[in-house]
Every structure is written in C-alpha cells, then in structure tokens.
N, C-alpha and C positions, 0 to 999 in steps of 0.2 A: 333183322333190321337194326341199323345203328341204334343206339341209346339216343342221341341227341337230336333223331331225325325222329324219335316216338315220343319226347316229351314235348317239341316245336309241333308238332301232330295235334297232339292230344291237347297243350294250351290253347291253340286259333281251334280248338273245337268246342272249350269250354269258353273261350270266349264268343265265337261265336253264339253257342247254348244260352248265356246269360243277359245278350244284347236280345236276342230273340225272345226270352219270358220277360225281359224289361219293356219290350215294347208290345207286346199281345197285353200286359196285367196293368201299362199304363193308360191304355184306352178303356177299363171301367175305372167310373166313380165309386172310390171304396167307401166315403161318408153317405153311400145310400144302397149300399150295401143287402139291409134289409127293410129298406121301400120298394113293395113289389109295383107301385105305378112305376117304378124306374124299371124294370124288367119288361112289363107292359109297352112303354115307349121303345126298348131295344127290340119288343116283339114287330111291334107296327116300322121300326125303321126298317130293319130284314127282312119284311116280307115287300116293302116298299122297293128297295135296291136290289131283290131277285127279281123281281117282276117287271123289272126297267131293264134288264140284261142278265136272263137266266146262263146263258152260254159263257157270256166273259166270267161270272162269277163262277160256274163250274169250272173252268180252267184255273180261277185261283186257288179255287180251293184244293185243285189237284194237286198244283206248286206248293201249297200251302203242306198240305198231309205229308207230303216225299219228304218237305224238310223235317216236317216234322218224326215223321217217322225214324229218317236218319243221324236224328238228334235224342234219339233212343226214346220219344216222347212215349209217355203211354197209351195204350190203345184205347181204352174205353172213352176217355174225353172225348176226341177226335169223333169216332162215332155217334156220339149224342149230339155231337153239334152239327154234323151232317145231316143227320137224323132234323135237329132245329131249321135248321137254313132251309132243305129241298126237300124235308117229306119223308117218310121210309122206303120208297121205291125209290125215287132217284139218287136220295142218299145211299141207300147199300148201292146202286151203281154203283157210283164215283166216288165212292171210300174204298171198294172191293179193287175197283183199276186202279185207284191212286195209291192205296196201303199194299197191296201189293207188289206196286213198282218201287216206293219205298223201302220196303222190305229186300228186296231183289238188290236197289240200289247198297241198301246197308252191309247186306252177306258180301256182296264183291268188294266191297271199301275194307270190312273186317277180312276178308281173305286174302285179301291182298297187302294191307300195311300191319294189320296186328295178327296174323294166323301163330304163330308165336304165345304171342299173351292169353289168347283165348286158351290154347291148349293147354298153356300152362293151370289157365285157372280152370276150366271144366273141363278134359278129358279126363281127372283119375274117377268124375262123379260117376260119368255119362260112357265111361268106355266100354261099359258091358251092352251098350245098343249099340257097337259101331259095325260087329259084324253083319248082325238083324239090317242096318240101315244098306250096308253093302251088297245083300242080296237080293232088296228090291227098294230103291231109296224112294223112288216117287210113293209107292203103298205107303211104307211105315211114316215117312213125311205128311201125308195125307190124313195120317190115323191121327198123328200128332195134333195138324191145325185142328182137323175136325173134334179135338179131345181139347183144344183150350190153351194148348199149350199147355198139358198137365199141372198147370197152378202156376207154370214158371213168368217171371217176366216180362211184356210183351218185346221189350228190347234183346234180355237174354235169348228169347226164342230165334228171336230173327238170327243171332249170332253163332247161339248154339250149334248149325250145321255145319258150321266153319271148321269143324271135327270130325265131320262125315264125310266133309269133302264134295255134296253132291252138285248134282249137275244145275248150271243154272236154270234152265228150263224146268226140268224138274222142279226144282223150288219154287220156281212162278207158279205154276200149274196145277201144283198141290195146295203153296199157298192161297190161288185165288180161289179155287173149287171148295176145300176145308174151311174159309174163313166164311162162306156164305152164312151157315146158320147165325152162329156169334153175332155178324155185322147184321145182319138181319134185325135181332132184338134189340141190339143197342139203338139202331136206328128207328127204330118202333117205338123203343121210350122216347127218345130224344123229338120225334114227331110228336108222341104223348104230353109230352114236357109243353114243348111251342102251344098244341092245342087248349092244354091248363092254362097258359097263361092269357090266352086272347077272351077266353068265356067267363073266366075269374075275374071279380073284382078284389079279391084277397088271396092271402094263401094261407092254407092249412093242407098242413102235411096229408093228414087225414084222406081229405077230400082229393089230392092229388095221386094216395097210393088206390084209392077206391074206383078211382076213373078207368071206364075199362081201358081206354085208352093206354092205361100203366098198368095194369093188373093183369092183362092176358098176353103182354111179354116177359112181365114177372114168370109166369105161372109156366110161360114155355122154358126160359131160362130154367128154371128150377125141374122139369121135363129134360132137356140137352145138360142138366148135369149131372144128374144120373146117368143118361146116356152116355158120358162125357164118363163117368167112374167104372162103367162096363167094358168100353174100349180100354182105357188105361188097365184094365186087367187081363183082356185078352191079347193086349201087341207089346205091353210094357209092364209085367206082372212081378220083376224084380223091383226091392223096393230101393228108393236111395240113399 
C-alpha cells in the first residue's frame, strides 16, 4: 500500500481513537472520583435506562463494543461493563455476538489495508505456527481464543491471524465459541461489581473481593488459567 495512503489511515484512526476516549471519560465526574454514592447514583441510573428499553440499549451496546473493539480497545473493560449494564447471561450474549463481529470486523480492515505492516512486525515472532495454523486453522485458532490469547493483546490477537491468512468464517466461529469461557467471567464480575454496589452503602475493597458474587469467578478464572497454560503446551509448546 502506498506510504501516504497508510499514514492518512492510521491519522483519521487515531483521531478518531482519541475523540472516542474524550467523549466516553468526559461523561464521569473525576472530582468524585472516589465518592461511592456517586457510583451508587450511576448504579440506580443504568438500571433505570435498561429497564425503560432493554432492546435499543443492547443494540448500542453492540455498536458500541464493534467500535470499540476495532479501535483496538481492550477486552476486559468492555466485558465488565456488559457484565454492569445486562447481568452475566445477557451480558456474555451480546458481548460474545458483538466482540466477535468486532473482532471479524478488525482482521478484514488489518488484512486488507495494513497485511504488509502486520507481517512485518509479527511474522519472524509467530512464523513457526504458520504451518500448524494451515493444517487446521479453525482447531488451532480455537485452542488459541480458548487459551486467552496466550497473554498476547487483546488488539494484537485479533490481528495476529492477518499472517495465517485464515478464513473469515473460521475466525468467527472459533472466535465466538473460544471466547465463551473468558466472557463468561468477566461478565460474572462485572454483574458482581453492579451487585456490590446497589447492597453497599460504602466500599471496601475487602468486602468486595469476599462477595461470592466476586470470588467464585475469581476462583474460576484462576481454574481457566491453568487450563489455559495446559493447552498452550499442548498446541503451542515452542517458546517465543
């Protein structure tokens, strides 16, 4: 791709990037910061304005995750906040359809304008799984989400295939079925999280990680990464 058609790219990308966290981080009040009645009154607004139009809000929030996802946000936010808004069942829904179409959306945007840049920067890491990936790309992509994305990025993950080349289907398919567990927990705190704040009249850290509420998707988390370090040595056992 031309030079001057990848840094005209990449500028309206970082501007758009930086108009997008100016206007999400200007709607809280940072001088109450740490007044948890203000957190309290965010909890009672949100569950006020899902409850007046659960449907249009799940639709935002779709719009919402795609961009964000293809603005390389990180994964875990997103999740917890799903998790806050709709609960942990319908949060993993419509995190799992919406970060996954995200994700989808991001691999074809990276494959198609930067396939170039990416290679340059990760194939010499990652080239020793390119043939592993070509002999069965949906399995070992699968092993991958279902593995965490081996510690990497959640941006880099999504791009990372952009060097395997695989299929987009593929990529959905594994992406959405591997991301369950992951989205699952985050979405579990993140219900956790909302629950603390509506029962609490204060906060204490304490009292928050003790809540089974927090403490038995802790506990699973900690459970999936181990799991999560058994696979990375059975599909992905060279080190990097």
């Amino acid at each position: 791709m031309n030079k001057n058609i990848k840094i005209t790219l990449g500028s309206i990308y970082l501007i758009i990037l930086v108009a997008f966290l100016y206007f999400l981080f200007s709607k809280f009040d940072i001088a109450r910061i740490d007044d948890f009645s203000y957190y309290k009154t965010i909890q009672t607004n949100i569950d006020e304005i899902i409850g007046q139009n659960l449907y249009i809000n799940l639709i935002l929030y779709f719009i919402f995750a795609i961009v964000w996802v293809m603005l390389l946000g990180f994964g875990s936010p997103i999740l917890i906040l799903s998790g806050i808004i709709f609960g942990k069942w319908i949060g993993t829904f419509i995190s799992l359809i919406s970060i996954s179409v995200g994700s989808l959306c991001l691999y074809i945007l990276g494959s198609y304008f930067f396939s170039d840049l990416i290679h340059q920067i990760l194939k010499n890491k990652f080239s020793k799984f390119i043939e592993r990936f070509q002999k069965n790309e949906f399995y070992y992509f699968l092993a991958f989400r279902a593995a965490g994305g081996l510690g990497i990025p959640f941006g880099l993950q999504n791009l990372l295939p952009v060097i395997f080349k695989i299929k987009n289907y593929n990529y959905f398919l594994a992406s959405l079925i591997g991301f369950i567990p992951h989205f699952f927990i985050w979405n579990a705190v993140g219900a956790g999280i909302n629950e603390f704040i509506k029962v609490s009249n204060e906060f204490s850290f304490l009292s928050l990680v003790m809540s089974k509420e927090i403490y038995i998707p802790i506990l699973i988390f900690v459970i999936l990464f181990l799991f999560s370090i058994a696979i990375k040595k059975k599909f992905f056992n060279d080190q990097y």
